[in-house]
LOMAR-320436 format. One line per 4 residues: their letters; for each residue x negated, y negated, z of N, C-alpha, C, CB. Coordinates in Angstrom, 2 decimals, always signed. Atoms other than C-alpha are relative to their C-alpha. Glycine has a CB too. Layout:
<bapas>
A = X Y Z X Y Z X Y Z X Y Z | ...
</bapas>
This chain:
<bapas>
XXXX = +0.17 -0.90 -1.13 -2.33 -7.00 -23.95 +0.68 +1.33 -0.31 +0.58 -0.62 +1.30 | -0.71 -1.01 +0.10 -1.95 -3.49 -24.57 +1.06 +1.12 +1.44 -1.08 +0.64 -0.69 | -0.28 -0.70 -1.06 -1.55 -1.89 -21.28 -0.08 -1.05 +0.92 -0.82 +1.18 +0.25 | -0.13 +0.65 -1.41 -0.63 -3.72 -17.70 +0.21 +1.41 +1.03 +1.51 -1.22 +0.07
XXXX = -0.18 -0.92 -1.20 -0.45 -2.10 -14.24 +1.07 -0.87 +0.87 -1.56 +0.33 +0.87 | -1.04 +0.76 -0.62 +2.73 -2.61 -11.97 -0.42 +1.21 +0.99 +1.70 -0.33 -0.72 | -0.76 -1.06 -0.98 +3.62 -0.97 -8.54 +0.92 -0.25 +0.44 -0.48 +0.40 +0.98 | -1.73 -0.13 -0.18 +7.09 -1.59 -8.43 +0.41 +0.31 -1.22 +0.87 -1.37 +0.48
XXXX = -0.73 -0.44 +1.39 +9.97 -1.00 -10.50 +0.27 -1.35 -0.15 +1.40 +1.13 -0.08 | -0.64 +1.15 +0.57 +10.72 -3.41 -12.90 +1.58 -0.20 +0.04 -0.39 +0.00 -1.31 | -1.52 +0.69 -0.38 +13.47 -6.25 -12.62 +0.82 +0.27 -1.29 -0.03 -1.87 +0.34 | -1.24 +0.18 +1.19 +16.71 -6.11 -14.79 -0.69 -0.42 -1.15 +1.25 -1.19 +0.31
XXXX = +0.36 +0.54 +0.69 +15.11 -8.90 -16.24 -1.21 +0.21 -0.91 +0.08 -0.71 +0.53 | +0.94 -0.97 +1.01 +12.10 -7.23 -17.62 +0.21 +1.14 -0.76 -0.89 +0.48 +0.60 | -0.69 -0.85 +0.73 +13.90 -4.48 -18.75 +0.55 -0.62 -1.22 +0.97 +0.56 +0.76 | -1.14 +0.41 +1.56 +16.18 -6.88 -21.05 -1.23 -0.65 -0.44 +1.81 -1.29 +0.08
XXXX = +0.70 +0.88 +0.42 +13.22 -8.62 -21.97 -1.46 +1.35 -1.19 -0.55 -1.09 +1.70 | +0.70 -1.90 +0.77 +11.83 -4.48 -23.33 -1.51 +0.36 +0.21 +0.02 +0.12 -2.06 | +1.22 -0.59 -0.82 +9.22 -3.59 -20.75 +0.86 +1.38 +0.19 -0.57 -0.94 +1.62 | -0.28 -0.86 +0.10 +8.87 -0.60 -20.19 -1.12 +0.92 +0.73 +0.35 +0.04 -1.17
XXXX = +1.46 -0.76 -0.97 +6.50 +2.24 -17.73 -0.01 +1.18 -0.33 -0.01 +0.09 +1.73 | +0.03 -0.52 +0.99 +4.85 +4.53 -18.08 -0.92 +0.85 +1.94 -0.61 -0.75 -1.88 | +0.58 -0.05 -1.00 +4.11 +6.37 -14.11 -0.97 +0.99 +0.04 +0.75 +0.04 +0.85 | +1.06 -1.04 -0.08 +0.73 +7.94 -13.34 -0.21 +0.72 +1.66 -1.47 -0.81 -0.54
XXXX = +0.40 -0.27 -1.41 -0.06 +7.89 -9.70 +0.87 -0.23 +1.36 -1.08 -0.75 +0.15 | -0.93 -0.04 -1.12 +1.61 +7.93 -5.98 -1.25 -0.71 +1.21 +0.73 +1.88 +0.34 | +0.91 -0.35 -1.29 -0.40 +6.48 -3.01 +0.64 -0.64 +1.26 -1.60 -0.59 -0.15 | -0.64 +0.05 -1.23 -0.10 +5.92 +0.26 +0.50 -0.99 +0.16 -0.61 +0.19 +0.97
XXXX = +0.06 +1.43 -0.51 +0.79 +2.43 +1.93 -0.29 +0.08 +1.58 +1.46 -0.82 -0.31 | +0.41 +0.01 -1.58 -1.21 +2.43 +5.02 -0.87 -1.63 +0.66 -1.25 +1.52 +0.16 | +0.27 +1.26 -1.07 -1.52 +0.59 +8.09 -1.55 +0.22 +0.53 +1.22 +0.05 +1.49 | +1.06 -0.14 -0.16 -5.28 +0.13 +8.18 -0.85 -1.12 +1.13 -0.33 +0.06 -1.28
XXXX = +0.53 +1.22 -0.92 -7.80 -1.44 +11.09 -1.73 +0.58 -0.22 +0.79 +0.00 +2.05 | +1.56 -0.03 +0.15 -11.60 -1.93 +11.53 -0.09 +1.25 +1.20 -0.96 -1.75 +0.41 | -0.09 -1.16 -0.48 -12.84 +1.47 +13.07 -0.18 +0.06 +1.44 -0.82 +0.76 -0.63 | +0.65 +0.20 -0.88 -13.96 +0.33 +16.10 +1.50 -0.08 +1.33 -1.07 -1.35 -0.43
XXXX = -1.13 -0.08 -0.59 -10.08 -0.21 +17.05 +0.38 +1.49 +0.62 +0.91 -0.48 -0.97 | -0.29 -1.43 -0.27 -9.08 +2.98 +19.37 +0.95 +0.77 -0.15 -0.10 +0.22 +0.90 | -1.05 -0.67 +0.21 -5.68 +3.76 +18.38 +0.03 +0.68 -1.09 +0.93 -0.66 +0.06 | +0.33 -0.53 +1.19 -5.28 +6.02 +15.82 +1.76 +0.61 -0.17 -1.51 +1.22 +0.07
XXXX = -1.24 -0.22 +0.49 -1.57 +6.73 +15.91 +0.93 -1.28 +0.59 +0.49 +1.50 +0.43 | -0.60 +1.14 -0.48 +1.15 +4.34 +15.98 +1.77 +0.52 -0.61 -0.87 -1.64 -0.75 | -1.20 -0.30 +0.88 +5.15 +4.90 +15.37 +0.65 -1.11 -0.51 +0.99 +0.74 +0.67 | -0.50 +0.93 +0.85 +7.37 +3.06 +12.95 +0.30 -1.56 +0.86 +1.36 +0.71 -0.66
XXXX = -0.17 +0.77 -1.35 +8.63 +1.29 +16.09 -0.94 -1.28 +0.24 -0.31 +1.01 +1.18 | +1.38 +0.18 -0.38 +5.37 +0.22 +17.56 -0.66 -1.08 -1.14 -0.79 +1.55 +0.03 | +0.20 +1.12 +0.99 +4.33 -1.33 +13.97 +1.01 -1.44 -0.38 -0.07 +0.76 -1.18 | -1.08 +1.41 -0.12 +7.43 -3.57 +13.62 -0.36 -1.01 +1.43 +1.90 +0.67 +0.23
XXXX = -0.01 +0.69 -0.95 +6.92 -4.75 +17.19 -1.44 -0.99 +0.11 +0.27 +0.94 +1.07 | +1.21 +0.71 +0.73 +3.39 -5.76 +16.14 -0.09 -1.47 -0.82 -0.35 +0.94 -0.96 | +0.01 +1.23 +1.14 +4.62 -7.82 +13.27 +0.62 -1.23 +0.35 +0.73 +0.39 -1.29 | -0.73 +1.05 -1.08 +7.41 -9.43 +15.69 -0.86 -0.78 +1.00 +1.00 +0.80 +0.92
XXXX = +0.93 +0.88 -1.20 +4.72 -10.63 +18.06 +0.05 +0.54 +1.32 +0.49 -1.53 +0.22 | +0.20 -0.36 -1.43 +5.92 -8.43 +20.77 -0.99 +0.84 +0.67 +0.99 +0.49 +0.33 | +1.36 -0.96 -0.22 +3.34 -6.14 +20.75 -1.11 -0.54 -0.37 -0.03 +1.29 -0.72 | +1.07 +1.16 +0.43 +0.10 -7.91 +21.03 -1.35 +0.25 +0.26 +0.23 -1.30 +0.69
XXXX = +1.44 -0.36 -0.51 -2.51 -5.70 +22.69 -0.15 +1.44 -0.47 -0.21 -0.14 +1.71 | +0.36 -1.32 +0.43 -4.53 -2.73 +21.56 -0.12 +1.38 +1.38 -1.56 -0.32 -0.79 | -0.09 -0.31 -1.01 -4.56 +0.34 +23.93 -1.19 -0.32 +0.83 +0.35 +1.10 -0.07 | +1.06 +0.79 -0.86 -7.70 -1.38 +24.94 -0.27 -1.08 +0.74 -0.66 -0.18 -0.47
XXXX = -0.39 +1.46 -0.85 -6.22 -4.53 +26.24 -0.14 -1.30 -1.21 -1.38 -0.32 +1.55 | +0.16 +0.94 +0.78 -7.66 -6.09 +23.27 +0.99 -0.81 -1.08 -0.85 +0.46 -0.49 | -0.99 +0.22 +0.77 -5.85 -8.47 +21.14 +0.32 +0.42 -1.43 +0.02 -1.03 +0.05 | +0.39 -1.25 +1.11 -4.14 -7.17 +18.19 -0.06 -1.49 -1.16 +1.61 +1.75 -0.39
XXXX = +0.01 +1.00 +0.88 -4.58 -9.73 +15.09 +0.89 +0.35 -1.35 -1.45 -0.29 -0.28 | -0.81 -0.68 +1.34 -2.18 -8.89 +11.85 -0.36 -0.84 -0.96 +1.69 +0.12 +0.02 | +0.17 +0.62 +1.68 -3.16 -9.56 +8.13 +0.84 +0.55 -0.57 -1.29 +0.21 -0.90 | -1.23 -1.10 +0.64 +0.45 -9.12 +6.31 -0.29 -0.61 -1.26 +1.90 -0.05 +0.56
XXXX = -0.23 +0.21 +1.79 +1.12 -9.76 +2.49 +1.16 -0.62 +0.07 +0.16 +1.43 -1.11 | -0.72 +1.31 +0.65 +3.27 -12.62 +1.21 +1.60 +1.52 +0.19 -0.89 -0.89 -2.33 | -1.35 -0.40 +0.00 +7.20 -11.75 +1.08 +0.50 +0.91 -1.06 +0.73 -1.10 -0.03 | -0.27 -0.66 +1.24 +7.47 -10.14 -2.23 -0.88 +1.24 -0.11 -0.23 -0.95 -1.19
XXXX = +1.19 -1.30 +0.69 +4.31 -7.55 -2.30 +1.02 +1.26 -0.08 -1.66 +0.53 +1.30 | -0.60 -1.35 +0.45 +5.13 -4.39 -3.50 +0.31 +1.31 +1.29 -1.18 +0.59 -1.17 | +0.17 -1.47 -0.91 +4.21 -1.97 -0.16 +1.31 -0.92 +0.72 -1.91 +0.56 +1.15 | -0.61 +0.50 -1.21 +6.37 -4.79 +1.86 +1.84 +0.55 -0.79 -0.49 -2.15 +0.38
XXXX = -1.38 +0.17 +0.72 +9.44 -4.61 -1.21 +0.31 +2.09 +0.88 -0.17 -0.39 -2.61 | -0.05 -1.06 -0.92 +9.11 -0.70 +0.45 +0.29 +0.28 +1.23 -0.74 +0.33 +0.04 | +0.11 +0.26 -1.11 +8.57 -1.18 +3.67 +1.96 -0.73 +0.28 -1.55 -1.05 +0.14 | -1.52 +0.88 -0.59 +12.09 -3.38 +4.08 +1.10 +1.23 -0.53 +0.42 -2.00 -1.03
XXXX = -1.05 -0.48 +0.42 +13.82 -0.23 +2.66 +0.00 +1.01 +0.96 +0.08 +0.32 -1.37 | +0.67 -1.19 -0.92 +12.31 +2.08 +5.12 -0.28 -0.26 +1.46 -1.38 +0.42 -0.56 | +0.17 +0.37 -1.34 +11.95 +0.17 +8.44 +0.76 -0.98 +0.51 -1.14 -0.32 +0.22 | -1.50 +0.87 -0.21 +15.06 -1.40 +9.79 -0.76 -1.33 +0.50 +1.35 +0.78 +1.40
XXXX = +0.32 +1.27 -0.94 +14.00 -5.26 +11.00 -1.24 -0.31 -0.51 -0.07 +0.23 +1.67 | +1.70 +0.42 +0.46 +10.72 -5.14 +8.85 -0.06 -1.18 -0.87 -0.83 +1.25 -0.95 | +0.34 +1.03 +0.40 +11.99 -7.92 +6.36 +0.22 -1.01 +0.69 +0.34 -0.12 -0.93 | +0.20 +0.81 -0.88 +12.93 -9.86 +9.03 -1.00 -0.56 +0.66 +0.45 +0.27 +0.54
XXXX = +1.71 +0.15 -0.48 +9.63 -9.67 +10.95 -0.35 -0.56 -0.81 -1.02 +1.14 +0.19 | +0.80 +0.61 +0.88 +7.96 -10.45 +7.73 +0.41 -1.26 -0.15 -0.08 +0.61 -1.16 | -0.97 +1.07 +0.07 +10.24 -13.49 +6.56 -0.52 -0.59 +1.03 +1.51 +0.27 +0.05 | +0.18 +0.83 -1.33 +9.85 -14.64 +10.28 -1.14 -0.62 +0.20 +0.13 +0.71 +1.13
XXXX = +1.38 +0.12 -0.38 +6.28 -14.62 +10.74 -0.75 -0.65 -1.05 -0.59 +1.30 +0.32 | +0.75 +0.96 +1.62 +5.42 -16.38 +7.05 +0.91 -1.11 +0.16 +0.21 +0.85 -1.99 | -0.56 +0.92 +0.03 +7.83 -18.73 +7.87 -0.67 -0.80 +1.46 +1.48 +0.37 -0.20 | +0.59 +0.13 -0.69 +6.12 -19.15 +11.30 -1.24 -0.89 +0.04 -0.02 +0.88 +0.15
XXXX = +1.22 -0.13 +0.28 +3.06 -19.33 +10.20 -1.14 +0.85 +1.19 -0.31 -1.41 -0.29 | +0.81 -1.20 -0.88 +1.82 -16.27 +12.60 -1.09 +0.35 -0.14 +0.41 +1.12 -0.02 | +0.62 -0.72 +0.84 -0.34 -14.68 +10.35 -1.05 -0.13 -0.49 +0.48 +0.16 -0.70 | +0.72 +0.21 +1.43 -3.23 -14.48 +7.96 +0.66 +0.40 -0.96 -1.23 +0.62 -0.21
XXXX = -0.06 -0.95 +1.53 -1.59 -13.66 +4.67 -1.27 +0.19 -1.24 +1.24 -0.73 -0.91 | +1.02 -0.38 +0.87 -3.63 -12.02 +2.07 +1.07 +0.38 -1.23 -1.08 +1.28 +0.65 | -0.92 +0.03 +1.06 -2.24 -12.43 -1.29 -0.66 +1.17 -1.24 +0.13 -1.72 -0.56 | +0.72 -0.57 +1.00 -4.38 -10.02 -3.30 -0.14 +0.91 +0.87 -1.15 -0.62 -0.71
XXXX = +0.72 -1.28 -0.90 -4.90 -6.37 -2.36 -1.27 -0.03 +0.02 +0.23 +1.40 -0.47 | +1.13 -0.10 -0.94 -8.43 -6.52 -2.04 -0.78 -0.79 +1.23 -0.73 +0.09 -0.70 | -0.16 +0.50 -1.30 -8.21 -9.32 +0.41 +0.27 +0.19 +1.28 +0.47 -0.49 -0.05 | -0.08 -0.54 -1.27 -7.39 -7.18 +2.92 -0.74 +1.14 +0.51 +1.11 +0.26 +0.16
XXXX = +1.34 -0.37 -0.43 -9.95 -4.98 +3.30 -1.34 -0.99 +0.89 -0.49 +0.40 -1.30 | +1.44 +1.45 -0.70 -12.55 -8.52 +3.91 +0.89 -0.25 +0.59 -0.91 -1.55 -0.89 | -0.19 +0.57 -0.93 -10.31 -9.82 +6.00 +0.19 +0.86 +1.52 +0.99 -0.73 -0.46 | +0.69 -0.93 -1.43 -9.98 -6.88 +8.46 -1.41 +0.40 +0.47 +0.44 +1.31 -0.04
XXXX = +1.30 +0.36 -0.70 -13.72 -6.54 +8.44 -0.30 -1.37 +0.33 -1.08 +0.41 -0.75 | +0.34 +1.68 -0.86 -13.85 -10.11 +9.37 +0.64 -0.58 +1.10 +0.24 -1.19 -0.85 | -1.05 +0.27 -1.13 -11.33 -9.86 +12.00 +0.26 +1.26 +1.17 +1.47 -0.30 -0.81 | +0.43 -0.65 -0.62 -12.61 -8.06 +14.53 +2.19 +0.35 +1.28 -1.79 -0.94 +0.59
XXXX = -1.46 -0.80 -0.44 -9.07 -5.51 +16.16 +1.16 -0.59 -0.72 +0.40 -0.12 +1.68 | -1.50 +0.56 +0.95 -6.59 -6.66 +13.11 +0.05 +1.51 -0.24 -0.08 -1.32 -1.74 | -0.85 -1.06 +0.38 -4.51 -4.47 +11.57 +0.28 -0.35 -1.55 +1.35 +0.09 +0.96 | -0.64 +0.56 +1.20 -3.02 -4.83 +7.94 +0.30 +1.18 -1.01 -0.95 -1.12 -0.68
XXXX = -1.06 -0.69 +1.11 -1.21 -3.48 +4.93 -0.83 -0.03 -1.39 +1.62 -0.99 -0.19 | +0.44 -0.77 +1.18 -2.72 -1.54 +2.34 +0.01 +0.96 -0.69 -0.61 +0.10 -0.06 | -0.72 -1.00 +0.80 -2.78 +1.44 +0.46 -1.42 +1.62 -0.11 +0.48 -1.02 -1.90 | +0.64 -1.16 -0.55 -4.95 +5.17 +0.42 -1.48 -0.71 -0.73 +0.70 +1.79 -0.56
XXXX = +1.27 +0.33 +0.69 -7.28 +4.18 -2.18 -1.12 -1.08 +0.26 +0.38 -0.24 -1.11 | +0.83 +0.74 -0.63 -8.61 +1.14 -0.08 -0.94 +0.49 +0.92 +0.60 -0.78 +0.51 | +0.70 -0.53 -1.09 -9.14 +3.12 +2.73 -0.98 +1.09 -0.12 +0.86 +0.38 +0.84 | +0.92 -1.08 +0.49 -11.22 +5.66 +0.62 -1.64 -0.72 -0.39 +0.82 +0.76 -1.49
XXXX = +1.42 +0.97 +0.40 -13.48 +2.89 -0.83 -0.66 -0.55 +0.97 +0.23 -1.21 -0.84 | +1.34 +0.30 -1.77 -14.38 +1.83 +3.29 +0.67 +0.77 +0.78 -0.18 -1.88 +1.06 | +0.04 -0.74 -0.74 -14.06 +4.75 +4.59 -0.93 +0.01 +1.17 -0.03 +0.80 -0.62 | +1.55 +0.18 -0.95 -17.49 +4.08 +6.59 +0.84 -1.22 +1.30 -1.89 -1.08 -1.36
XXXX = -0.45 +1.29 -1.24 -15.37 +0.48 +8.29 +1.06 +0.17 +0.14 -0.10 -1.55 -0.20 | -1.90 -0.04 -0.01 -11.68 +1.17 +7.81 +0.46 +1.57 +0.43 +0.81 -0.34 -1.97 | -0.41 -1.04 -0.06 -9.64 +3.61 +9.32 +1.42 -0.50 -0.45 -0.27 +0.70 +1.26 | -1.28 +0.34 -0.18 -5.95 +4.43 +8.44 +0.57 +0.58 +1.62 +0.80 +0.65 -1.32
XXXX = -0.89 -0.20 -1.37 -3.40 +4.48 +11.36 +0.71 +1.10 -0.50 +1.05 -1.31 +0.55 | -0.84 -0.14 -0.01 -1.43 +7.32 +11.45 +1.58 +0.07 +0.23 -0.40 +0.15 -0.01 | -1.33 +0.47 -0.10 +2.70 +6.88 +11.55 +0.77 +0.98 +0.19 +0.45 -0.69 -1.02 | -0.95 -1.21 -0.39 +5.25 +9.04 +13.72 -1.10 +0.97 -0.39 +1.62 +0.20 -0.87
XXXX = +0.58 -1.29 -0.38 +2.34 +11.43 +13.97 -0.63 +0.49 -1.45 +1.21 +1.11 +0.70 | -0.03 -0.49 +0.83 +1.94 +11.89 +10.37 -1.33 -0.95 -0.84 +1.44 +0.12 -0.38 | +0.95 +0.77 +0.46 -1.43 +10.90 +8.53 -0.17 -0.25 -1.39 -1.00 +0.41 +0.42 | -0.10 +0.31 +1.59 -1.46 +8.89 +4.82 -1.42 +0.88 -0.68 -0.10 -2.01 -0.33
XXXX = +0.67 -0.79 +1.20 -3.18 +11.88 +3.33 +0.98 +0.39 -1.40 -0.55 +1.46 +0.68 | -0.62 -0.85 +1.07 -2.46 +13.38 -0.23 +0.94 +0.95 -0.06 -0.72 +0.54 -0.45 | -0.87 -0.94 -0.39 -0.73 +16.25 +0.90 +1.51 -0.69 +0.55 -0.78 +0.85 +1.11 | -1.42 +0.45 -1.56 +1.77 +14.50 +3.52 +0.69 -1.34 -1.20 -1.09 -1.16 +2.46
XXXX = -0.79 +0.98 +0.97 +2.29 +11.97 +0.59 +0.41 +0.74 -1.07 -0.81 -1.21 -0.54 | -1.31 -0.57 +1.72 +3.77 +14.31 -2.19 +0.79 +0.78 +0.78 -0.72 +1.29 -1.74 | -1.08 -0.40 -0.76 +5.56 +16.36 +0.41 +0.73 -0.61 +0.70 -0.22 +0.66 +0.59 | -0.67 +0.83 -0.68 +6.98 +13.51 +1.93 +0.18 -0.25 +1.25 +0.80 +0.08 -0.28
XXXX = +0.45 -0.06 -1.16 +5.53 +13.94 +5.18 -0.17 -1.43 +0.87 -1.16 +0.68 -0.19 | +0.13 +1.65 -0.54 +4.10 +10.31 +5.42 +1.19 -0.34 -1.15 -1.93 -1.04 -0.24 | -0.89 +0.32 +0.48 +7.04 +8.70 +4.13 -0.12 -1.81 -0.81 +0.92 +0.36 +1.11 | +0.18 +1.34 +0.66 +5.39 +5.24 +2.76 -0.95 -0.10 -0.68 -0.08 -0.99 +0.72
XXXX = +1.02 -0.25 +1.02 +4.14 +5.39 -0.49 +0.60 -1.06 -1.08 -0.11 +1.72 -0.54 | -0.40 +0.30 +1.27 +4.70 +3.73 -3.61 -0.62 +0.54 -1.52 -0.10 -1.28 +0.08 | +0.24 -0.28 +1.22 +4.32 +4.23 -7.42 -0.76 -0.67 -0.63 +0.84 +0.08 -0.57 | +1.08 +0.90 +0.64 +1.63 +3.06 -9.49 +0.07 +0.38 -1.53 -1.58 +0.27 +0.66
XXXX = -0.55 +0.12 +1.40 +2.91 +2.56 -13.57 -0.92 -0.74 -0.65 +1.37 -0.64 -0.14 | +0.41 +1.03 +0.54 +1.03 +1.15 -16.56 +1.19 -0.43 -0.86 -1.26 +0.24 -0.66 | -1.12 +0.44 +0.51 +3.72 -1.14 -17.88 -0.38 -0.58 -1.89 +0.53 -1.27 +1.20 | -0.05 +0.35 +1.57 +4.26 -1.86 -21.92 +0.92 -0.38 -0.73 -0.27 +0.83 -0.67
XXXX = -1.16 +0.35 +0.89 +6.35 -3.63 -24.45 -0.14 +0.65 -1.36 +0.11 -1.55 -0.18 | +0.29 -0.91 +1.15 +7.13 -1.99 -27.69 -0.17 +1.39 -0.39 -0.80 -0.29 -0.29 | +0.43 -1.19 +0.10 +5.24 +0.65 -29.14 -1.37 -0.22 +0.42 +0.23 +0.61 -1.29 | +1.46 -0.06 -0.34 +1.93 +1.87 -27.71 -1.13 +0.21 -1.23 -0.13 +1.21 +1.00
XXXX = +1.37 -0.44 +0.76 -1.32 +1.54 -29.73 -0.55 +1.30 +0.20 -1.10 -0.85 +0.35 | +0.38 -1.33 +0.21 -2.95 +4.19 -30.56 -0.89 +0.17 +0.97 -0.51 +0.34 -1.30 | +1.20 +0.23 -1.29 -5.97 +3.00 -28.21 +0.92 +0.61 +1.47 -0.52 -2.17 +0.25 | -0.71 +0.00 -1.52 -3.54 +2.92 -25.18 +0.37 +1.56 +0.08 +1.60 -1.13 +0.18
XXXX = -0.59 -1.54 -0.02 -1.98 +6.38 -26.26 -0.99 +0.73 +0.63 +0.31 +0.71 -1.48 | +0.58 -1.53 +0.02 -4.78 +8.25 -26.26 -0.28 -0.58 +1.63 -1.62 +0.64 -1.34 | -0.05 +0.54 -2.00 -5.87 +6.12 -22.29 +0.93 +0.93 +0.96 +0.91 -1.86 +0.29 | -0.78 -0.67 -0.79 -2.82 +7.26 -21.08 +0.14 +1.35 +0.38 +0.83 -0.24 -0.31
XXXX = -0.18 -1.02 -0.08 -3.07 +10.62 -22.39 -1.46 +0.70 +1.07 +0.30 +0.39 -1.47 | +1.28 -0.81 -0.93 -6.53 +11.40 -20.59 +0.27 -0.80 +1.67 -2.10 -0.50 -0.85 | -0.45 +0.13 -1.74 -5.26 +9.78 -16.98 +0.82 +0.88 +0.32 +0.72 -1.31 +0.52 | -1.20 -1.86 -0.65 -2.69 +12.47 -17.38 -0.47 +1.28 -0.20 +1.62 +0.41 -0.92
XXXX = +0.74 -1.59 +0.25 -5.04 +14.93 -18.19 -0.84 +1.01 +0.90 -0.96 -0.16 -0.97 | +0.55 -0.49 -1.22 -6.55 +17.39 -15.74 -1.05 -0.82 +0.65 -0.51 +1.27 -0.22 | +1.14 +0.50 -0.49 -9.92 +15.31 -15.72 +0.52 -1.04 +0.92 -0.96 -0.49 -1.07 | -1.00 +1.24 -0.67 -7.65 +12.09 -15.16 +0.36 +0.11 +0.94 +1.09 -0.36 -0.45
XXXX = -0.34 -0.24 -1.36 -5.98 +13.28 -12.37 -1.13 +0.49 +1.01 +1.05 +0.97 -0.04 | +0.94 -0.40 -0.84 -9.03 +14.99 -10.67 -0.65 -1.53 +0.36 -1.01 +1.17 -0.71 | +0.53 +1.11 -0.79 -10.40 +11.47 -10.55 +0.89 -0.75 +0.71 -0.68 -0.85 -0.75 | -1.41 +0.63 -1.00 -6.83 +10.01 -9.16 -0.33 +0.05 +1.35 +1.50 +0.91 -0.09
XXXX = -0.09 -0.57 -1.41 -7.24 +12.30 -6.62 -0.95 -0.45 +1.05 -0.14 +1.41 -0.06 | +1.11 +0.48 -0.50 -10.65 +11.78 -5.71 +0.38 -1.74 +0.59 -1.18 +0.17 -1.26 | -0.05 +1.39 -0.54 -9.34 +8.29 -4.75 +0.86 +0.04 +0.95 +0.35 -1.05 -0.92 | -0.95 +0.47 -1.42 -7.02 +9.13 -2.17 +1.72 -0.35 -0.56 -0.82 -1.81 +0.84
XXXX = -1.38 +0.32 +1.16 -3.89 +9.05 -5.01 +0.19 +1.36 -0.47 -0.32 -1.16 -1.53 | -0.88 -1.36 +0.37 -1.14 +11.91 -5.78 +0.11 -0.39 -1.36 +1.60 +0.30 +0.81 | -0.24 -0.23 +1.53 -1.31 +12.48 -9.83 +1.31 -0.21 +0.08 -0.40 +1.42 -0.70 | -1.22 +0.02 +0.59 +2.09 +11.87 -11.22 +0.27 +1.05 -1.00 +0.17 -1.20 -0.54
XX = -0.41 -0.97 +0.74 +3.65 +14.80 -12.79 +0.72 -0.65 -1.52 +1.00 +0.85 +0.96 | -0.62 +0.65 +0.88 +4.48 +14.16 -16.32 +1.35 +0.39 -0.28 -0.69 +0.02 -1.00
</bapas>
């Protein structure tokens, strides 16, 4: 395997073990629902109380349904650094069994179209590919666009790295070098993802 993709930072233990990244892209982590849902803003607040169970109806009366991600995902390893009571909620509600979890990011896309007023945890570039069924929520007022994510506007994003041991092949070199290259990034972008400055 020449090249892998991570979106976290690697553990200690991969480090001593001589991994190593290599970061290209930034995107959002948004709170996405089927479009048909009427809210379109929600604050940090408001989403935790969601995940707790106390908040349970849409401003339409309707019920709200949540699809979260297993304990470890990458937007949630975020999320618990950034929303006081969020690994709790999570933790709680998988221990519960509250939930649908969706263990694979593209599992949550099908499962909010199949779950008529859910909600769930994903990221810009999902919500670009169903743009037509998915909306994102905006958070404290602030919407997971491009802009509001490199200025730090929307404040929940993560990093997207291709990870490597060693030395890079020559194949991989030159890969890497055209994702960092103007074209590379113009298609990043086009996905709803902030280029990474080299």
């Amino acid at each position: 395997l020449e090249l892998g993709l991570i979106s976290r930072p690697l553990t200690p233990s991969e480090i001593e073990k001589g991994l190593k990244t290599i970061p290209y892209a930034k995107v959002g982590i948004v709170f996405a629902t089927p479009v048909a849902v009427p809210d379109t803003n929600m604050t940090a607040e408001e989403l935790l109380k969601i995940h707790q169970g106390i908040k349970n109806t849409w401003s339409n009366g309707k019920p709200i349904f949540v699809i979260i991600r297993e304990k470890h995902d990458s937007s949630n390893q975020v999320l618990y650094q950034l929303i006081p009571g969020w690994k709790e909620a999570i933790f709680r509600s998988i221990d519960e069994k509250r939930w649908q979890i969706a263990y694979k990011d593209a599992e949550v896309p099908r499962a909010l179209l199949n779950t008529a007023w859910s909600v769930g945890l994903t990221d810009t570039t999902e919500t670009i590919l169903h743009k037509n069924t998915l909306k994102p929520l905006r958070v404290n007022g602030a919407t997971p666009d491009p802009t509001n994510i490199a200025n730090g506007t929307y404040p929940f994003s993560k990093e997207l790295s291709f990870a490597y041991k060693g030395i890079l092949t020559e194949r991989a070199k030159h890969f890497v070098e055209f994702v960092r290259s103007q074209e590379g990034k113009a298609i990043i972008a086009t996905m709803g993802a902030v280029p990474v400055a080299e």
